[in-house]
Structure formats: C-alpha cells, structure tokens
N, C-alpha and C positions, 0 to 999 in steps of 0.2 A: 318778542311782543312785550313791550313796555307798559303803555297806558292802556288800561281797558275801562272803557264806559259801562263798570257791572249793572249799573242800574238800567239801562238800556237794553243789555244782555239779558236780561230777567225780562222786563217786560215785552220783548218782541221773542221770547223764546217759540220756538213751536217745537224743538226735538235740539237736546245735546246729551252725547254717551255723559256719565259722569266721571271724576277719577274716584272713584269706590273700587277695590277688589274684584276680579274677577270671579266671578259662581262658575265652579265646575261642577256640576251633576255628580253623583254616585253614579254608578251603571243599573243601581234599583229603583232609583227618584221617578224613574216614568213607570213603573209597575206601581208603584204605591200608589203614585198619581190616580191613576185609572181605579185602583182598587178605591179609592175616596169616591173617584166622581161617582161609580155604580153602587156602591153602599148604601143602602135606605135611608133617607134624611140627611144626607150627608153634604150635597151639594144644591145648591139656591137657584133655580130658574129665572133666568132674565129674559125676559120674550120680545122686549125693548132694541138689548145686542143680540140677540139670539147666542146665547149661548148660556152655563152656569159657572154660576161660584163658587169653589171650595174656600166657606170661611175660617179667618187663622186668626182673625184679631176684631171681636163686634163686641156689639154689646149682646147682653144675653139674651136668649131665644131664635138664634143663629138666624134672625132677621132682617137679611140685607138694605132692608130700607129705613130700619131703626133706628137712627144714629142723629145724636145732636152732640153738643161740643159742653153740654152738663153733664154726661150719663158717662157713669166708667164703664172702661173697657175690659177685655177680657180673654187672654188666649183660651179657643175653645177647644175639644177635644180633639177634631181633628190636626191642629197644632202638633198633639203629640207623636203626631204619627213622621212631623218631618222636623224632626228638631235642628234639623243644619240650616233649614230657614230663619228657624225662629231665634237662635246662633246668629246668622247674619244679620238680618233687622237690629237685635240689641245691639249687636256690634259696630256695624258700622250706617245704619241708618235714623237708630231713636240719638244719638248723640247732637245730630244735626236738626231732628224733625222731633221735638219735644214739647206737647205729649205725642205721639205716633196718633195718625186719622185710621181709617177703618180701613183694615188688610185683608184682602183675598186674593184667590187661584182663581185667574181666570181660564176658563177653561170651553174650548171652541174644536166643533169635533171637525174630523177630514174632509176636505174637499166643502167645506162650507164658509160664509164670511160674516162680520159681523159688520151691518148695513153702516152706509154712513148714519151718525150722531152725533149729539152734543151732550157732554158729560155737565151739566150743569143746567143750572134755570136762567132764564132770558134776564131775572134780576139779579146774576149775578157774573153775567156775560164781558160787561165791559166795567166791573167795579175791584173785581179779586182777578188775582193771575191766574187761577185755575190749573196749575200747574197737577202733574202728577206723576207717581214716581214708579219705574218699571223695570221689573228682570224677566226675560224670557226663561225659562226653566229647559223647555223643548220644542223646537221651532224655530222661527225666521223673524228676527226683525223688520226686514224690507217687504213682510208682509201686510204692514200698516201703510196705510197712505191717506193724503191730505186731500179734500177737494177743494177748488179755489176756481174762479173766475180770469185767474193770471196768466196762467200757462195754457199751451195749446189744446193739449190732452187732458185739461183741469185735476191732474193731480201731481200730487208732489210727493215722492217718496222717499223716505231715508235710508242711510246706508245699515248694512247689514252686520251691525256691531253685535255679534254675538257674544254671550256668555259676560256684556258688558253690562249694569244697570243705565240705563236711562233716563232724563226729565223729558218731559211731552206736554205740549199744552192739551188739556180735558174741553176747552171751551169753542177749538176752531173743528170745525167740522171732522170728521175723518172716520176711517172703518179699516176693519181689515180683513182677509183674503189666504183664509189658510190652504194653500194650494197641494198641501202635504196630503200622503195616505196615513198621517199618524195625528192624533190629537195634540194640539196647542195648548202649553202650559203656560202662563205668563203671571208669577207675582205682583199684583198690585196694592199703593196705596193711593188713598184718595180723604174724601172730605171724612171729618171735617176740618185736617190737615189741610192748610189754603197756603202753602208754601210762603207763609212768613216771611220777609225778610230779617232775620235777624244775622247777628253777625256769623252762625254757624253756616247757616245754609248759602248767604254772600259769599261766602270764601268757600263754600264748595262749590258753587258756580262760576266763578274767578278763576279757581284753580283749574275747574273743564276748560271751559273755554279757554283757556292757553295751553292746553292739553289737545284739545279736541277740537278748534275751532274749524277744521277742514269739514269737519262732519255737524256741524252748527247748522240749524232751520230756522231765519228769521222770519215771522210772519209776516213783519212790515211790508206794506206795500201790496199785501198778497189781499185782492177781493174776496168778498162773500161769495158761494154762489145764490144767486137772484132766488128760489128756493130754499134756502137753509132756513125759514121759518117751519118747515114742515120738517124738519130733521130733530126738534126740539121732541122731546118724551111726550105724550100725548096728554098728562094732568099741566105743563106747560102752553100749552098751545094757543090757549083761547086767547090769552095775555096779550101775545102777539100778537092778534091778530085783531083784540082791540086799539093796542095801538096804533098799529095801521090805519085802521078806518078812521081813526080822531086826528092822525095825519091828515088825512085825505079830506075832511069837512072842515 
C-alpha cells in the first residue's frame, strides 16, 4: 500500500487498532481495578453511559465534567495505584497527543451495556473529529458497536483487537454490550483532546492504516439513525430540537 489519502483516513474514521505497543495486564490489574471502582470517592458516576469513571488524569476535585482546555491537569491519586498505565500514556501516547485531554477507567459492571450515545455536543458534531482514544484493560472489543441506518441489523461492529489500543469516533452514535460475568475495564482519553492533526498524530494514523487497514471503520456513507437526536446527553437536547422546528417553518 503506496498512496494513502491520510486525511480522508482521519476524517471518515469510526474505529482503527493503532500501531502503539501492545498492554499486557499484570495478573493483578483486574483486582486493583475493582478495589478503585468500590473505594469511597474513588470512582465518578455517569448515569448518561450508565456506567463509572476511575479518574487518572482531570483536573482537580476529581470532577468528571470539569474540564476545559485552560485549567491544568493533574494525575490524581488513584493514578498511583496503576502506574503501568500512567508508564504507558507518558510513553507512548502524550508524545503524539500533547497536552494529553482528560483520562479515565471506564469502568461497566457484567452483564450490562452502556446505551447508545453521542460523546459530544450537537455544536461540535460535524465541526471537530471527535475522535477518541482507547485500551481495553479487561474485556472485549467487539463489545462496542455502531448504530446506523446502512446495514440490515443497523449496527456495525468491530473486530476484536485485544490488548491493542484504538481510535474511535466519540461523535457517531454507538454503545456497548458487556456480555461478560466480569466488569469491563476500558482506559480512555477524551476532550479536551480533539485529536489534532498535527504531524504526530498524522503519521500515527498513516502508519495504522497500513498496518491495520483490514480492521479500518469508515463512516462514509454510513446514515444517521432517524432518532439519534434523542441519544444526545439531555443538557444537549433542546438545541436540537430547536433546530428542527426552524427547519420545519
């Protein structure tokens, strides 16, 4: 594979493995895990994904919704309890993603899913790629999936790259399906990180997709579903649905 159209590659991304280092767990990373999520104060309710956060990288008052792109950041104390993570971030993901967006564990208990959403606001849906950046810790990949208006069964689900990091678009609908008897650990970054294009993160996406391109999710082409105004976070909502109506008059 000679020419590749990166910028194309970027923009219609929905899901490619990265070439980043593989995460191998310790055989203790899921006991620690667990001992975070049940610790008092230790983990963030999200009633939105239904599921919580173990914060590793906010701002202070381990606020999950506190975050703008003036306020520094901050590894918090739970940080210290996994330091092979916070090892790999410096290592092989602030080089590319500098300054690093707001890092947590997400963290989704058995036999439950986290509904279809949209990781983003309606203003900034079709203006930033919304990209976001993911390692499964414990768990399934091909437990995430896409919903869309394109395929038969409207979703679309990716392969099952374990132990690989991944990009994913945050802005096209999707949810995920932990079908396991064990809780779902899943390292994320996100805003205010808006997947820049600068020359680092280009040629880490370059480099995947000639790596990876079998396992590549281009959204192009793929419809909304007729619904997905109502998958937006509920302080988003109204937005929508004035625009609608100024549509319609």
């Amino acid at each position: 594979m000679e020419n590749i159209n990166t910028e194309a590659v970027i923009k219609d991304l929905a899901f490619l493995p990265l070439d980043l280092p593989e995460f191998h767990p310790s055989p203790d990373l899921y006991d620690r895990l667990c001992k975070l999520y049940e610790l008092e104060n230790s983990a963030i309710d999200d009633d939105y994904r239904n599921c919580k956060h173990i914060p590793i990288y906010i701002t202070e008052g381990n606020d999950a919704n506190n975050y703008d792109d003036k306020t520094d950041y901050n590894w918090t104390s739970q940080s210290e309890e996994v330091p092979e993570l916070v090892d790999y971030i410096k290592t092989h993901v602030q080089p590319w993603a500098n300054p690093l967006g707001r890092i947590m564990i997400i963290c989704t208990r058995a036999g439950e899913e986290n509904p279809p959403h949209i990781d983003c606001s309606p203003d900034k849906f079709d203006k930033t790629l919304q990209h976001k950046w993911r390692m499964v810790l414990h768990g399934d990949v091909d437990s995430l999936y896409y919903i869309t208006e394109t395929t038969p069964d409207k979703e679309i689900i990716p392969a099952n790259v374990k132990e690989r990091p991944f990009m994913m678009s945050g802005s096209w609908p999707h949810g995920m399906r932990n079908n396991s008897n064990q809780m779902k650990f899943t390292l994320a970054m996100g805003s205010p990180w808006d997947a820049d294009t600068t020359d680092g993160y280009t040629q880490l996406i370059e480099n995947s997709f000639r790596k990876f391109n079998n396992y590549y999710l281009s959204k192009k082409g793929w419809l909304l579903p007729e619904d997905h105004v109502n998958l937006y976070e509920e302080k988003y909502k109204w937005k929508e649905y004035i625009k609608i109506i100024q549509l319609k008059t």
